[in-house]
C-alpha positions in Angstrom: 40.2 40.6 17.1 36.9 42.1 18.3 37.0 45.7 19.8 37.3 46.1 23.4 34.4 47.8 25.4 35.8 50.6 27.5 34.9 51.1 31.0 32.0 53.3 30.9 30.1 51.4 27.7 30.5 48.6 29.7 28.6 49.7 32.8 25.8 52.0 30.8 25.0 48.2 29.3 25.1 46.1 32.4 22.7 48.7 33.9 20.2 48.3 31.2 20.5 44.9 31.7 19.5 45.2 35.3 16.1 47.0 33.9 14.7 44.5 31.6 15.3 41.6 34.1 13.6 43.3 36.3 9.4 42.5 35.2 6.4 43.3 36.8 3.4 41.2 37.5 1.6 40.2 34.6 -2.4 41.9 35.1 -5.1 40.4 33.3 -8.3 41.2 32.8 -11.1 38.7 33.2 -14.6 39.2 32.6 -17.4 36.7 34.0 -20.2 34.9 32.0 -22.6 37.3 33.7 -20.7 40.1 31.9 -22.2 42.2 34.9 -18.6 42.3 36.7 -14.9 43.2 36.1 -12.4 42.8 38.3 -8.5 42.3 38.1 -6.1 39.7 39.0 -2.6 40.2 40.0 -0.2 36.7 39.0 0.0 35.6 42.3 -3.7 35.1 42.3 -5.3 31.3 41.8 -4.9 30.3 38.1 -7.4 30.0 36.4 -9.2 26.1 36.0 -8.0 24.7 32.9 -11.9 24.1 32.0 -13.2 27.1 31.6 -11.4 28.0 29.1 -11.2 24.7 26.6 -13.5 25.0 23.6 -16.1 22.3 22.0 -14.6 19.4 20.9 -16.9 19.5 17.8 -15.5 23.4 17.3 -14.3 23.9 13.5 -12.8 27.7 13.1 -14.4 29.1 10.5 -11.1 30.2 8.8 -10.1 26.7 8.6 -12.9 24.1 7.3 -12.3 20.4 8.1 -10.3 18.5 5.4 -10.5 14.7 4.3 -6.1 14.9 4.3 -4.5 14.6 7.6 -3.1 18.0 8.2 0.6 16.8 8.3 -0.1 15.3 5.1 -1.8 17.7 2.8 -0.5 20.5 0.8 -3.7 22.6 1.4 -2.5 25.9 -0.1 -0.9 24.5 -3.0 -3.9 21.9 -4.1 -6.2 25.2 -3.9 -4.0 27.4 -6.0 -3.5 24.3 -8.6 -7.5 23.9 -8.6 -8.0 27.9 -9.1 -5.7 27.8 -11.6 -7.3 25.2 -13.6 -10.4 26.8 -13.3 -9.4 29.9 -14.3 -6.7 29.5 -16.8 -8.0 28.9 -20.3 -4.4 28.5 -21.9 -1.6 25.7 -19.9 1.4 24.4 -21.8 3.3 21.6 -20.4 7.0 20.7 -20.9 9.3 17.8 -19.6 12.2 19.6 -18.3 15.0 17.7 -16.9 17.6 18.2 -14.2 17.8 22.4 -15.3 19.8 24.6 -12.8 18.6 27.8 -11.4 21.0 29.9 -13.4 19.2 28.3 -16.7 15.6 28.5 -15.4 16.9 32.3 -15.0 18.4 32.4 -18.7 15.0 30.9 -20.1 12.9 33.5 -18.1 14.3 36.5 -19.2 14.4 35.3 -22.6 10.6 34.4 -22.2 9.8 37.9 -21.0 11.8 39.4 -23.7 9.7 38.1 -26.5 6.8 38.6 -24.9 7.7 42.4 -24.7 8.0 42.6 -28.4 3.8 40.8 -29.0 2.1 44.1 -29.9 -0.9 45.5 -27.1 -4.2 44.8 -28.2 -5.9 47.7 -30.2 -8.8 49.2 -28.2 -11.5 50.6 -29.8 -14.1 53.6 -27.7 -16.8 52.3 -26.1 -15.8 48.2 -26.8 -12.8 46.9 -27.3 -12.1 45.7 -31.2 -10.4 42.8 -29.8 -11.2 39.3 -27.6 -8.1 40.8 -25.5 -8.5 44.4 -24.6 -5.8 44.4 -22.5 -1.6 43.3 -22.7 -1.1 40.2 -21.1 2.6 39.5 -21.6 3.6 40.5 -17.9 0.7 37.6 -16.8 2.4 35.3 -18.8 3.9 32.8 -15.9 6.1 29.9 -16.3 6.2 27.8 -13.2 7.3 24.1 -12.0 4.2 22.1 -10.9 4.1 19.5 -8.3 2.9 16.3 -10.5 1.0 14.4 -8.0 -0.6 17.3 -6.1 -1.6 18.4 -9.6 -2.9 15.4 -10.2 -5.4 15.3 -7.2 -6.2 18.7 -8.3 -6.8 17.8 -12.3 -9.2 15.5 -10.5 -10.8 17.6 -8.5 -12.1 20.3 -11.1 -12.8 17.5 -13.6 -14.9 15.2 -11.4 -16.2 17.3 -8.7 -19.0 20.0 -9.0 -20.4 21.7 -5.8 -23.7 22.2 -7.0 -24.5 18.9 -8.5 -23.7 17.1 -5.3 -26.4 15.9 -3.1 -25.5 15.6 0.8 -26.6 17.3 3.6 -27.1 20.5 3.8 -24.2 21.2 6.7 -21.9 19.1 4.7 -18.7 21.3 3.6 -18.4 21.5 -0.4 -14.6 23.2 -0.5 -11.8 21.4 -2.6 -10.4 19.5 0.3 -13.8 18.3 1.8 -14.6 15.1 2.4 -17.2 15.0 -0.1 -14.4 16.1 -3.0 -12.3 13.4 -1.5 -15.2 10.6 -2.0 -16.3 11.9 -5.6 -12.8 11.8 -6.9 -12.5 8.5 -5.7 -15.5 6.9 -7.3 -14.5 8.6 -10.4 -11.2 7.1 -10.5 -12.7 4.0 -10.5 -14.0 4.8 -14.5 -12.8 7.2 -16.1 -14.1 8.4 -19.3 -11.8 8.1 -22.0 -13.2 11.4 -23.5 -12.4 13.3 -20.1 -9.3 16.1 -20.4 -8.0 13.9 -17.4 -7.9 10.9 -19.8 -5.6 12.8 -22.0 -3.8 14.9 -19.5 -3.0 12.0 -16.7 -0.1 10.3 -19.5 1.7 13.8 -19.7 2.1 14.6 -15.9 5.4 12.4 -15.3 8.2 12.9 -13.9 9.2 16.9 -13.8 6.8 19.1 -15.5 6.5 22.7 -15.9 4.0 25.1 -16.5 3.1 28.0 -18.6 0.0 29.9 -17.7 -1.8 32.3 -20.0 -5.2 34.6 -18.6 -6.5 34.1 -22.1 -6.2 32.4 -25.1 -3.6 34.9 -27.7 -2.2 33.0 -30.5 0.1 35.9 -30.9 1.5 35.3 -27.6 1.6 31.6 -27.7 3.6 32.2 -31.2 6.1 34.2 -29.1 6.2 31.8 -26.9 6.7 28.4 -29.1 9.2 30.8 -30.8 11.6 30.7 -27.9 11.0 27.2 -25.8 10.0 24.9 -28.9 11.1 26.5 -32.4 9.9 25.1 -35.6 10.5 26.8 -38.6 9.3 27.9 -41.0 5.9 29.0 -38.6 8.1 29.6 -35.6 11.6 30.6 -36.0 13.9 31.2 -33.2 15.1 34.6 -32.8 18.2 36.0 -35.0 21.4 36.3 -33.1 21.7 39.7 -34.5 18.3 40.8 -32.8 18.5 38.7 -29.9 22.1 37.6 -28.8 21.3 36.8 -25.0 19.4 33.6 -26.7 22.4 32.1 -28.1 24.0 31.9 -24.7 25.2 28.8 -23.3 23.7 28.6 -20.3 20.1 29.7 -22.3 21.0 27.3 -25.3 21.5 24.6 -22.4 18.2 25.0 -20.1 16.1 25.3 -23.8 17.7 22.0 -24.7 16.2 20.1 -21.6 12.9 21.5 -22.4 10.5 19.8 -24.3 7.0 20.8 -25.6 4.6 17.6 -24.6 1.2 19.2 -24.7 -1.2 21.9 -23.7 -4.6 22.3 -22.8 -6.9 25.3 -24.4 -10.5 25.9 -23.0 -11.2 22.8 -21.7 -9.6 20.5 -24.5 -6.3 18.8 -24.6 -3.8 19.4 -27.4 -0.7 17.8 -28.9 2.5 19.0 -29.8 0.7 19.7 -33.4 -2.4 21.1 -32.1 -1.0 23.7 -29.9 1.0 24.8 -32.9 -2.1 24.4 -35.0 -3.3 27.4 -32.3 -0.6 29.4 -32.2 -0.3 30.2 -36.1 -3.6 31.2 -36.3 -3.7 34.7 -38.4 -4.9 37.4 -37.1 -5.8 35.4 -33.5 -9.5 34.4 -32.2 -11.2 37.0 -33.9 -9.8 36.1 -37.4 -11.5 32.8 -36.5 -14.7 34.4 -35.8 -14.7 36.5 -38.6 -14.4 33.1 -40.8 -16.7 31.9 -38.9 -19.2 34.6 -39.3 -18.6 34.5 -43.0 -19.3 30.8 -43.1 -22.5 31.2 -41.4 -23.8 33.6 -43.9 -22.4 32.3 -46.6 -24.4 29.4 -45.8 -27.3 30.7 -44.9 -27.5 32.8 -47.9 -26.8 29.3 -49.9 -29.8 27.6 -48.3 -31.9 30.6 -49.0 -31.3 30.9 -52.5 -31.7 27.3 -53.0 -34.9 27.1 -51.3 -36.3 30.4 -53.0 -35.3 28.5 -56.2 -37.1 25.6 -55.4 -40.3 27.2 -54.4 -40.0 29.9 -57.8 -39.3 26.7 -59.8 -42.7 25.1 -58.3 -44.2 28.4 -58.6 -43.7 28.8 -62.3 -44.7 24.9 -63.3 -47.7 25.8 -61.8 -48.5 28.9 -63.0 -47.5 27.3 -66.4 -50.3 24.8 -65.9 -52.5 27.0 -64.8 -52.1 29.0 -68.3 -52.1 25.9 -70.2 -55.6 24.6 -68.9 -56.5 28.5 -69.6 -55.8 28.2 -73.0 -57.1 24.9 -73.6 -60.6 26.0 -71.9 -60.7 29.1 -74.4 -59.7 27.1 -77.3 -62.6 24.3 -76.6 -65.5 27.6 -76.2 -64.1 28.7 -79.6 -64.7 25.8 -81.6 -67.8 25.5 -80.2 -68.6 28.9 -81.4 -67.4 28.5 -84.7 -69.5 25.3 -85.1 -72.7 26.7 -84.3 
């Protein structure tokens, strides 16, 4: 039963509602196109025409550029963040998951962020850093569910759309949802080229797909990772239930089970199941691969050296060989011609 309001409650709040009914007349301040005048008007004063006040009908605010999508139709906000996360993402991994509740998509994030804790930071040398990754990127690290089809306008869009290689008119808009995005996308999805990542990508998004994001390409974090969504030992083993007991749960062991690794895409090139584990085991990360490939170059170049110094010291002596030979062969003819006389 609610409690009872006694007498003088009750008239301190009917008196207070007797103030705020009671409003005064609204005064606005208007300002002519002269801007030489100002004068007030009460609201009992004639409105004000209807005309004066309506803008262009060719006015675009400029915080909102015209789009080629209806606006009740469009998912403006979410196509641009798909699009700036292509372009600026060099490490995506996709997985199928199917029909996973938020209690497991909860499970499989902690356990996510609890292997990620345990990658080791970066080692930062003075002046430079040592490494391709000066700074920790676990808490960057993002798993999220993608809209398929919007992500598929928006693989399109950074694939077969550049801004500066268009040629309209210089007023035309140039944004991701222009027009002019909307027409080259089109005429690209007329042919495609087999080598595009699109090609390879399009097969993957369907049906429910998620997302893992990383700011920059760490095999060592993309080990942890594979680790705990998609283990394969020997090269990724799943955590020990010793170590890591929160993994062997049931509601973690059940949203990991409706996961399933179909693909990545690293720097612009698309990956299989095998090729993103290919990346992930590499020892030692991207500068181990520099390092080799550093080596090689030498290695090679100091091959091609010595083999061409050979060659020319080998031409060198035959004909400095020659040269002594005809030597010889002058001074032994002026002999016998000596001796004869």
């Amino acid at each position: 039963m609610p409690p009872r309001i006694n007498c003088s409650a009750r008239s301190s709040v009917s008196r207070a509602l007797q103030r705020t009914s009671y409003q005064k007349p609204t005064v606005i301040l208007l300002q002519s196109s002269r801007g030489a005048s100002r004068r007030y008007a009460s609201a009992s004063a004639s409105p004000i025409p209807v005309g004066a006040l309506r803008l262009p009908d060719d006015y675009i605010p400029p915080t909102q550029p015209p789009s080629a999508r209806r606006p009740d139709q469009r998912k403006s906000q979410l196509l641009r963040s798909y699009t700036a996360l292509l372009r600026s993402t060099p490490l995506i991994l996709f997985f199928q998951h199917n029909n996973l509740t938020a209690i497991e998509w909860a499970a499989i994030r902690r356990e996510l962020r609890a292997a990620l804790a345990k990658v080791p930071a970066p080692a930062v040398g003075l002046g430079d850093s040592s490494s391709s990754i000066p700074m920790d990127i676990s808490s960057n690290i993002e798993l999220q569910v993608l809209r398929t089809r919007i992500f598929n306008v928006a693989f399109k869009v950074v694939e077969f759309f550049d801004a500066s290689a268009q040629k309209t008119k210089s007023n035309a808009y140039m944004h991701d949802l222009s027009s002019t995005a909307y027409k080259a996308i089109n005429q690209a999805a007329t042919a495609v080229d087999e080598s595009s990542a699109y090609y390879q990508v399009s097969p993957l998004l369907v049906g429910p797909v998620a997302a893992i994001t990383f700011p920059a390409v760490s095999p060592a974090h993309l080990a942890a990772v594979l680790s705990v969504l998609s283990p394969s030992p020997p090269a990724f083993p799943a955590p020990s239930r010793k170590k890591n007991p929160g993994y062997y749960d049931n509601t973690a062991q059940s949203g990991l089970q409706k996961l399933l690794l179909i693909g990545g895409r690293i720097e612009d090139r698309v990956f299989d199941q095998e090729g993103v584990r290919w990346v992930g085991g590499i020892e030692g990360g991207v500068d181990s691969l520099r390092a080799q490939l550093i080596a090689m170059l030498q290695s090679a170049g100091l091959g091609l050296t010595t083999a061409l110094e050979g060659h020319s010291k080998g031409l060198w002596l035959a004909l400095e060989g020659r040269r002594t030979q005809l030597e010889e062969e002058a001074n032994g003819g002026t002999k016998k011609e000596e001796t004869n006389e």
